[in-house]
Structures are given as C-alpha cells and as structure tokens.
N, C-alpha and C positions, 0 to 999 in steps of 0.2 A: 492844180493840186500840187503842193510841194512835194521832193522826196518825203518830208518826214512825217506827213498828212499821210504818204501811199503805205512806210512802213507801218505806220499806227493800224490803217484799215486792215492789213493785214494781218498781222499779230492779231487783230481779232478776230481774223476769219480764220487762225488755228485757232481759237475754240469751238471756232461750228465743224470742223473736221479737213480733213485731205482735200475732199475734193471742191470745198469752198476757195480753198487756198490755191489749187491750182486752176481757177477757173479768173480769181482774181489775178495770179502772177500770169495769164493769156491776153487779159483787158486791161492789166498796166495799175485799175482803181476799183473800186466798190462805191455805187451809189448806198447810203445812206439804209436806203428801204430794201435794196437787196440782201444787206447782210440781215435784215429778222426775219424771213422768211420762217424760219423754225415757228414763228409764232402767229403765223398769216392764217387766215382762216379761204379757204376755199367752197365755194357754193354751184351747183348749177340749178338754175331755176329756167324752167321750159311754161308756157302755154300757150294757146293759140288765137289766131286772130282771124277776123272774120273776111273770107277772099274779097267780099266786096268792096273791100274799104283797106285793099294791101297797099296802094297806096299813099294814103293816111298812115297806115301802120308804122311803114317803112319810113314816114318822116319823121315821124314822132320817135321812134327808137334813134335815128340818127341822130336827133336833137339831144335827147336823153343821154345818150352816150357823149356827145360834145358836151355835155352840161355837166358829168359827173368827172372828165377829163382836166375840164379847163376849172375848176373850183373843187375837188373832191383827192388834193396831192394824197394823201393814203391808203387810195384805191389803187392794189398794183395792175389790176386787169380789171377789164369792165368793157364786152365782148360782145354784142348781139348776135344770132347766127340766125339762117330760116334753115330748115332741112332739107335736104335733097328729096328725101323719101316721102315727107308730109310736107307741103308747100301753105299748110296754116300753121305749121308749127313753129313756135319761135324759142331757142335754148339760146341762154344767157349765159358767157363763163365769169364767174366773178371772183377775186382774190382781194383779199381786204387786208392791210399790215396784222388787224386784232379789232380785239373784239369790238373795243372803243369807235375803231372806224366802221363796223359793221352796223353799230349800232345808232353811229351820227350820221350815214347814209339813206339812215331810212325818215330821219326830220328832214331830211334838203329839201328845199321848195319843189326841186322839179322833181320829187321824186311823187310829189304834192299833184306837179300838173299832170304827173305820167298814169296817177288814179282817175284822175279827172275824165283821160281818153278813154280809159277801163269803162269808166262809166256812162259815156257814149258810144261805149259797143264797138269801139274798133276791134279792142282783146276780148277773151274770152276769158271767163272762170273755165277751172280751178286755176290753182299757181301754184307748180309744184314744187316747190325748193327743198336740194337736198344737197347735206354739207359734208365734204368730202374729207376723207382722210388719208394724206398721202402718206403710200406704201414707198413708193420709190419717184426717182426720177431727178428732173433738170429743167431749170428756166436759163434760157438765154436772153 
C-alpha cells in the first residue's frame, strides 16, 4: 500500500472517530472491510447436536466454516464454538459487512448442504438466532 493509499484510509477513519484512527496509526493500514464496521451486522446463533453423531457434527461445521471463509469475502467472522458447560451445544459468532451479505449468505450452496445435515439428524431444532447490538467495544 502506498503512502498516499495509507493517508487516504485514514482521513477516512477520522470520520468513524478517535479511536479508529488511532488503532489504524498502530497497524500502519485499514483493510477495506474493517473501516464499515459501523454498518456490520453481528449475530449469535446456538443449537444443538446430537452426542451421537459429534463426530459428523464437528466435520460438518469445520467444513461449513471453510466454505463460508474461502468463498463468502464479506463475512467478517463466522466462528463455530461447542460449550464448555453443554457439550451438545453449539453457539456460532457471526459478523456480516451488511445486510446484503447477511442476506447472500443464506442462498450459498453450503449453507444448502449444512440443512441437508439438519435433516439427517446430526443438529437439532430449534435455531436460535439473535442479532446483536453493539454497546461498546474493539475488534483486533
């Protein structure tokens, strides 16, 4: 990135405020999709899977998550977790640029095959998805 590319990103990260600007004068640069965060939609979506088949489970989500990584660029997070405390449970973090990409993530094929497993009983109903609103904070 040239000097005048890095001043550019920055002059526009004094419109998003202080501490964008000084988070980019630490990193030198701004990728692209970190300066809209303002307009990112954050999600956690949790249900559980069935112990018998955690196996299956656990590839199938690894998959899933490679598949939304390597083809889905304005997905800024897209996380699977199991619990500590519930070992069928499975919480998803997910960060979208907007709405656009929340909304072209749900036609992708694999999101297509990831019902498919739904439907041979590795997961479980319900699906709770609940869309967050950030009070405060920081992404690194």
């Amino acid at each position: 990135m040239s000097n005048e590319d890095q001043s550019t990103s920055r002059r526009d990260l004094l419109k998003l405020g202080a501490g964008a600007t000084a988070a980019a004068a630490t990193i030198g640069f701004v990728r692209p999709a970190m300066a809209a965060h303002h307009e990112s939609i954050t999600q956690i979506v949790k249900f559980k899977l069935d112990p018998a088949k955690a196996d299956e489970a656990e590839a199938a989500l690894k998959t899933l998550t490679k598949a939304v990584e390597d083809n889905e660029p304005d997905v800024l997070a897209y996380i699977a977790y199991r619990s500590d405390s519930d070992p069928e449970e499975v919480v998803f973090f997910e960060m979208y640029k907007d709405e656009a990409t929340l909304k072209a993530h749900g036609a992708q094929p694999h999101l297509a095959e990831m019902r498919k497993v739904f439907g041979a009983g590795v997961f479980k109903p319900p699906v709770d998805i609940q869309k967050m609103n950030k009070v405060g904070g920081f992404m690194r």
